[in-house]
Backbone as CSV, one residue per row, in Angstrom:
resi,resn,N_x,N_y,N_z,CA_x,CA_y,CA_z,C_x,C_y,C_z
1,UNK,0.816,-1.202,0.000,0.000,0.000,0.000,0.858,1.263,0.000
2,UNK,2.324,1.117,0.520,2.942,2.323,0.433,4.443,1.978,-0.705
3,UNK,4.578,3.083,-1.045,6.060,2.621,-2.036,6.955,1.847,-1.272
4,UNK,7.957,1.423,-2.153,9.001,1.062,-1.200,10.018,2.012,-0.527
5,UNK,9.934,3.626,-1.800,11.132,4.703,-0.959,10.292,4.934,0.151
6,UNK,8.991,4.638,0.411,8.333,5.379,1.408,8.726,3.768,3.220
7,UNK,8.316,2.821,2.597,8.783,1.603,3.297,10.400,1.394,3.804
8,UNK,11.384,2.563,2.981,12.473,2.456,3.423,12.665,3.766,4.408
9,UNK,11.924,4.736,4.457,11.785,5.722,4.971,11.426,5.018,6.750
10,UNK,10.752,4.289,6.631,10.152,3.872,7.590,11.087,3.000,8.647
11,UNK,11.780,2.096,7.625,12.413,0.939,8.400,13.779,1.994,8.780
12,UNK,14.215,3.384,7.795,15.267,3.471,8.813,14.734,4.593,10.339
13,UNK,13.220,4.750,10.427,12.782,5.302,12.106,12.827,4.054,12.213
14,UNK,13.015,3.194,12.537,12.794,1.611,13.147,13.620,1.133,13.488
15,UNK,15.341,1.967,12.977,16.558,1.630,13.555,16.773,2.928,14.956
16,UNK,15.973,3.869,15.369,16.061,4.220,16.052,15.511,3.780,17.465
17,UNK,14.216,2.487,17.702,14.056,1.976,18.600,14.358,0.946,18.512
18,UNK,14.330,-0.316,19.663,14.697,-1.191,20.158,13.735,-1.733,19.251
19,UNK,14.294,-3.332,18.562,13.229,-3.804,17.882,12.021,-4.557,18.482
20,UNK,11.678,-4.489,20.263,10.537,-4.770,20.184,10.043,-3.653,20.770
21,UNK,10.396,-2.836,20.356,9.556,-1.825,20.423,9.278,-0.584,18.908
22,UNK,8.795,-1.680,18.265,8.352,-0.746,16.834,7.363,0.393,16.981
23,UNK,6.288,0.076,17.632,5.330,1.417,17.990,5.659,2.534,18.207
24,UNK,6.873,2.784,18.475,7.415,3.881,18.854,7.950,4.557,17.587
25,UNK,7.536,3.458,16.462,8.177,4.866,15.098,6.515,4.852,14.507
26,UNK,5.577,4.980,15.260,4.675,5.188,14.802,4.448,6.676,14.441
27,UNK,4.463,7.744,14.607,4.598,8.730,14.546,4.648,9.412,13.659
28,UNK,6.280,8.830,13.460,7.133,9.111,11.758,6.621,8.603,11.053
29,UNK,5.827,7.259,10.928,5.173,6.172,9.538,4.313,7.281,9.211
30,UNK,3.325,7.182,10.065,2.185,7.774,9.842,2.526,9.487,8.940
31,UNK,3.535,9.997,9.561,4.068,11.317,8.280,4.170,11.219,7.566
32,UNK,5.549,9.908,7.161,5.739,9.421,5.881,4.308,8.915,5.000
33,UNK,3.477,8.158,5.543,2.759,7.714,5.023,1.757,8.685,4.161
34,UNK,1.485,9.973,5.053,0.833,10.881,4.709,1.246,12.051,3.438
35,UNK,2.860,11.850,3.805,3.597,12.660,3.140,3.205,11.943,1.289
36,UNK,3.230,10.403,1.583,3.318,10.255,-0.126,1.660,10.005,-0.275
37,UNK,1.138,9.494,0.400,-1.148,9.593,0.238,-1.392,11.014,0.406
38,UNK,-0.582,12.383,0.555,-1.463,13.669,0.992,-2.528,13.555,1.907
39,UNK,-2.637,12.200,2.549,-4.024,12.298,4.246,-4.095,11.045,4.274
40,UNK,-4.388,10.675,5.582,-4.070,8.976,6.321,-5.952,8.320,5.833
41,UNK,-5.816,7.457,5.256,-6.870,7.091,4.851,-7.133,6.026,6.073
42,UNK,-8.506,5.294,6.103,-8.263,4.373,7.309,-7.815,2.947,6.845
43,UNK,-7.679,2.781,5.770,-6.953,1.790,5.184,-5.123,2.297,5.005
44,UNK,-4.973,3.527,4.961,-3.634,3.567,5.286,-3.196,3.407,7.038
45,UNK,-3.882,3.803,7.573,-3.577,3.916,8.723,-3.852,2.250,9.096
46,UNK,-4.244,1.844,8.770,-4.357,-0.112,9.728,-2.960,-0.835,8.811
47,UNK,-2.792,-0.405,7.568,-1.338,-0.664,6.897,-0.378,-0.414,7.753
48,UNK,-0.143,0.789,8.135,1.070,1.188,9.061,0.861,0.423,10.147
49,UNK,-0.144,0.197,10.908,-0.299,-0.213,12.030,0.038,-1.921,11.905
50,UNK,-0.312,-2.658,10.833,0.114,-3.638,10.569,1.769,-3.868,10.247
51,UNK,2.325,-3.108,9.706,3.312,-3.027,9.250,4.418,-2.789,10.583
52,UNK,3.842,-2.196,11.321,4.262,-2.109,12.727,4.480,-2.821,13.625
53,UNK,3.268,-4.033,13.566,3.037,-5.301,14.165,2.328,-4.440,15.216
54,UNK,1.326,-3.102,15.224,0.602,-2.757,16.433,-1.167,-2.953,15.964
55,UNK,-1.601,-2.888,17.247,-3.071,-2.898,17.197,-3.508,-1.737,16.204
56,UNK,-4.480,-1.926,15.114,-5.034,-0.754,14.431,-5.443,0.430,15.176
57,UNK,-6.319,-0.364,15.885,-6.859,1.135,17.025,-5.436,2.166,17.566
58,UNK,-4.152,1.571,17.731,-3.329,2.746,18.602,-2.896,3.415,17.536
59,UNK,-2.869,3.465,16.200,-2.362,4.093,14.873,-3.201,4.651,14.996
60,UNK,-4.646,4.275,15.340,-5.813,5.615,14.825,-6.002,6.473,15.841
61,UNK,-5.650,6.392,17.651,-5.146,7.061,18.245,-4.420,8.021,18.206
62,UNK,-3.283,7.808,17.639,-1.831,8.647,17.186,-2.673,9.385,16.308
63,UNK,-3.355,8.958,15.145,-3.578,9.779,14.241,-4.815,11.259,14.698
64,UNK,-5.847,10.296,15.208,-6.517,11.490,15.689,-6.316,12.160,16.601
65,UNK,-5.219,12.143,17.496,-5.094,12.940,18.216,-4.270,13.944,18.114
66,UNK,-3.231,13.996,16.993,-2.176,15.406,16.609,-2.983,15.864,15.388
67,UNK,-3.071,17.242,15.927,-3.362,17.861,14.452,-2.712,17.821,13.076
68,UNK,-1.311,17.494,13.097,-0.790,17.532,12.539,-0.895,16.407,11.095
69,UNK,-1.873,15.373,11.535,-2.608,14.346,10.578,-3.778,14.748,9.638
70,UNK,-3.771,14.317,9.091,-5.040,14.561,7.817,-5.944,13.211,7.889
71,UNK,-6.898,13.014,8.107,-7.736,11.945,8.086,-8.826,12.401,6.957
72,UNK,-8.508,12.940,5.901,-9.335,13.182,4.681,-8.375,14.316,4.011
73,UNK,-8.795,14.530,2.739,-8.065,14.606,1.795,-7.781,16.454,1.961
74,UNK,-6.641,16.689,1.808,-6.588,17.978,2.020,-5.807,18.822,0.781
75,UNK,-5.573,19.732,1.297,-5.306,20.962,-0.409,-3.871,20.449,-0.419
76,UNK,-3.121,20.480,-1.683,-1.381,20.543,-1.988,-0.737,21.258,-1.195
77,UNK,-0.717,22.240,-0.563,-0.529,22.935,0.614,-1.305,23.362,1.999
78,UNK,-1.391,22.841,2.727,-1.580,22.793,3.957,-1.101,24.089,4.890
79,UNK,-2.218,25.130,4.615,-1.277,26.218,6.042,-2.106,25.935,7.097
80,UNK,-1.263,26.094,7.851,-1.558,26.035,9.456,-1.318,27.721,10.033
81,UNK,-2.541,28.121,10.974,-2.408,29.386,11.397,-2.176,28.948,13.060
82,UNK,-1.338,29.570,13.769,-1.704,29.578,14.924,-2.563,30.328,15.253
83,UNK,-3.491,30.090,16.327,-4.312,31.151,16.968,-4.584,31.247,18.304
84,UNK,-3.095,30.929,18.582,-3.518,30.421,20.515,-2.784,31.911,20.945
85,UNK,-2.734,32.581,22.639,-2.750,34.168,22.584,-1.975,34.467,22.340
86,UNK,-0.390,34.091,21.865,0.961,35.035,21.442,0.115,35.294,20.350
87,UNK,0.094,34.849,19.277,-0.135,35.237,17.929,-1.263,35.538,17.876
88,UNK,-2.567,35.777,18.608,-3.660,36.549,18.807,-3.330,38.085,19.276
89,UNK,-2.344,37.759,20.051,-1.898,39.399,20.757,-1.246,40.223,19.539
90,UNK,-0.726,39.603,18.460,0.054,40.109,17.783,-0.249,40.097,16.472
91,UNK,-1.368,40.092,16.133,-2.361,40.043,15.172,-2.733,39.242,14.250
92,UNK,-3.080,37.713,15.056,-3.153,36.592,13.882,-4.369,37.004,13.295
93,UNK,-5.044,37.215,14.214,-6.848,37.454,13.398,-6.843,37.799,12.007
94,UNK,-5.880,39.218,11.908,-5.286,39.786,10.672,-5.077,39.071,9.818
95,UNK,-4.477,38.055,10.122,-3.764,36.968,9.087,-4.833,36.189,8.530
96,UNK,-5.654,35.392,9.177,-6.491,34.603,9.468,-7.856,34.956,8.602
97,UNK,-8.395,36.653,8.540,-9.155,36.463,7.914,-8.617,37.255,6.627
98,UNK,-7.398,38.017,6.525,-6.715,37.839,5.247,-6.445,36.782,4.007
99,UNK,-6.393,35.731,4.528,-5.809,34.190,4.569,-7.524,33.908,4.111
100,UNK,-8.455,33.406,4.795,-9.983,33.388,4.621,-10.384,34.159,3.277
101,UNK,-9.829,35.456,2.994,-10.785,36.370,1.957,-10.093,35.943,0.619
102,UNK,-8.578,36.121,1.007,-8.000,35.708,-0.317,-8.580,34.130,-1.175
103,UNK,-8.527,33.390,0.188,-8.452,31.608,-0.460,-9.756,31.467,-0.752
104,UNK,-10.503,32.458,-0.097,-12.059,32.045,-0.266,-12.429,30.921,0.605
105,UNK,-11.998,30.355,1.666,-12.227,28.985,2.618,-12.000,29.255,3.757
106,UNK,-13.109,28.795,4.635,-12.834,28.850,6.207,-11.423,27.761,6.699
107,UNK,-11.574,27.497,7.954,-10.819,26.634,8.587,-11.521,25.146,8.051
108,UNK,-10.602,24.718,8.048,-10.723,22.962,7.319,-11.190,23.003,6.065
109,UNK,-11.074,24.191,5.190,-12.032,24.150,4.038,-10.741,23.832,2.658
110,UNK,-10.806,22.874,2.006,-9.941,22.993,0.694,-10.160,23.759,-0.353
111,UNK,-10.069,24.825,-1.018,-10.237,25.726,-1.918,-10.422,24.697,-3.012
112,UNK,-11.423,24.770,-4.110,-11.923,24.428,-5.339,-11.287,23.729,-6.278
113,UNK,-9.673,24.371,-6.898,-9.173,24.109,-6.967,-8.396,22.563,-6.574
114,UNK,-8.520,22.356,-5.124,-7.478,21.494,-4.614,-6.270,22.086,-4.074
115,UNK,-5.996,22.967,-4.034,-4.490,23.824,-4.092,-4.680,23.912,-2.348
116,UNK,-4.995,24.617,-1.917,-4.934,25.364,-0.640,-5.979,24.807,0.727
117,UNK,-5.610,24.339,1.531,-6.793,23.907,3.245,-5.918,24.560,4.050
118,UNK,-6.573,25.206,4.675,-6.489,26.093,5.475,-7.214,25.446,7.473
119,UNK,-6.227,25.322,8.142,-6.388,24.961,9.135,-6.021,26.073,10.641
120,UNK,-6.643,25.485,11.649,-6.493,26.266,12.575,-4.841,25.276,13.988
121,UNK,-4.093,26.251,14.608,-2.944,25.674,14.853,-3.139,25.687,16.317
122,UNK,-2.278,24.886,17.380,-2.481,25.378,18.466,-0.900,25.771,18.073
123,UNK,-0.390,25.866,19.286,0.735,27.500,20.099,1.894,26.501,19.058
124,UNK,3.000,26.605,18.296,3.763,26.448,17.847,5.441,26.118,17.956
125,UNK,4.903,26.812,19.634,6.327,27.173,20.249,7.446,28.029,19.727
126,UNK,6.667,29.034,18.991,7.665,30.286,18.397,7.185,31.580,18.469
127,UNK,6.767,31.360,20.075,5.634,32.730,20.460,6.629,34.375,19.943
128,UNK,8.123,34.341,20.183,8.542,35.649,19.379,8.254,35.899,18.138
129,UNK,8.313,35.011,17.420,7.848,35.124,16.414,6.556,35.298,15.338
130,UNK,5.453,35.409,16.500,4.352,35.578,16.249,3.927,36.860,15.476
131,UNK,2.999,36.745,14.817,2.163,35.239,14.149,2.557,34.693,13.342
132,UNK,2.413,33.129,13.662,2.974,32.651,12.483,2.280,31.437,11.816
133,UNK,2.772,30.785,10.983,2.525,29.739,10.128,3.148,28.936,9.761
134,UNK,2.722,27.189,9.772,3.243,26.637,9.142,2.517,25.806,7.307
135,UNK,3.638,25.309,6.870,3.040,25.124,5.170,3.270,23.850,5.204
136,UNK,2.241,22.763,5.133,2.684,21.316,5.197,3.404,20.540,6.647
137,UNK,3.186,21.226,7.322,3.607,20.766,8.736,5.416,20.954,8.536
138,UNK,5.585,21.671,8.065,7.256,21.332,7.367,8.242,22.699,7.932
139,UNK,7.537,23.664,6.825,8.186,25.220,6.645,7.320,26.176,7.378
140,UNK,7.958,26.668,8.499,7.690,27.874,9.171,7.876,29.328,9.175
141,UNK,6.443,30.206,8.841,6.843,31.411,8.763,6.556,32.461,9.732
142,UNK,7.232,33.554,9.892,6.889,34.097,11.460,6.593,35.282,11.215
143,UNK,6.383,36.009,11.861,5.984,37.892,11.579,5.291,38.028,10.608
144,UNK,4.554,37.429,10.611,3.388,37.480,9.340,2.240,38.860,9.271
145,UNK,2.496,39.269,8.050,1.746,40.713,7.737,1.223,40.030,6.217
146,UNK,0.225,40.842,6.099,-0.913,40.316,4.640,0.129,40.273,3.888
147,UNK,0.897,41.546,3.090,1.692,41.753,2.756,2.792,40.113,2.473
148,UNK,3.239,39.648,3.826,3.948,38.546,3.681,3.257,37.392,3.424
149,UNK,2.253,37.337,3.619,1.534,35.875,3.553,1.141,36.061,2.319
150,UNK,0.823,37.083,1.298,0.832,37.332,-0.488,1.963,36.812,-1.141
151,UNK,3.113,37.030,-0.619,4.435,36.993,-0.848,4.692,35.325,-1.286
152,UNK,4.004,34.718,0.193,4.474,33.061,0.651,3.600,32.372,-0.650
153,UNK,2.150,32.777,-0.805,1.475,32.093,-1.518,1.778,32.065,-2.794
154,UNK,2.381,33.439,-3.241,3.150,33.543,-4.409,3.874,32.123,-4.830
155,UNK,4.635,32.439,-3.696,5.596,31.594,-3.971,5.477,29.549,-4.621
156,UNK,4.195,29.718,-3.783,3.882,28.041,-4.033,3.242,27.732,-5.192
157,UNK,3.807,26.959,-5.516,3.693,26.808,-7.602,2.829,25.261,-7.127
């Protein structure tokens, strides 16, 4: 169900724990996994979990419980807004419904296209840097003004 560069991706988090303890690269599969499906289907997710040698249910645990998972199909780019109070104090709202008018989509909404889902973040842990964003759970941007977030979207081909 997954490639093999994606299956080798996997087995080398698997040299980082003890081999009876595979569950513990559950985490990383489930990225990887997501990274090459664009969102954990529930047939991807009992794959990994098999592939793991763990119970299905604790993969779907892991999965629903970080935001950072997709359990349905989401846009080619993925921004994430924080909106917890650093980046409220410092004008995410700004961003947020900048971000909203341009894409035309609320929170969880995929723009028409396919291109763009737009999600809501908790705290990031880069409260100086507020407000900020991440693009695909990957690339982080900070001091965000309309201005810059025109700039970022530009940028994504």
């Amino acid at each position: 169900m997954l490639s093999q560069a994606s299956l080798d991706k996997i087995e080398y988090e698997l040299t980082k724990y003890p081999k009876e303890n595979r569950q513990g690269a559950v985490m990383s599969a489930l990225r990887i996994a997501q990274a090459e499906k664009g969102w954990l289907s529930q047939e991807t997710i009992a794959f990994v979990a098999e592939y793991l040698g763990i119970p299905a249910i604790a993969a779907l645990e892991v999965a629903t419980f970080y935001n950072m998972y997709d359990l349905k199909p989401a846009g080619l780019y993925k921004i994430t807004i924080c909106t917890n109070i650093s980046c409220m104090l410092r004008d995410a709202d700004v961003i947020v419904d900048h971000l909203q008018t341009k894409l035309g989509v609320g929170f969880n909404e995929v723009t028409p296209d396919g291109k763009f889902c737009l999600k809501e973040g908790e705290c990031m842990g880069c409260c100086g840097g507020a407000p900020l964003m991440h693009i695909n759970n990957t690339k982080m941007h900070e001091l965000l003004t309309p201005a810059k977030v025109d700039e970022i979207l530009g940028g994504l081909k």
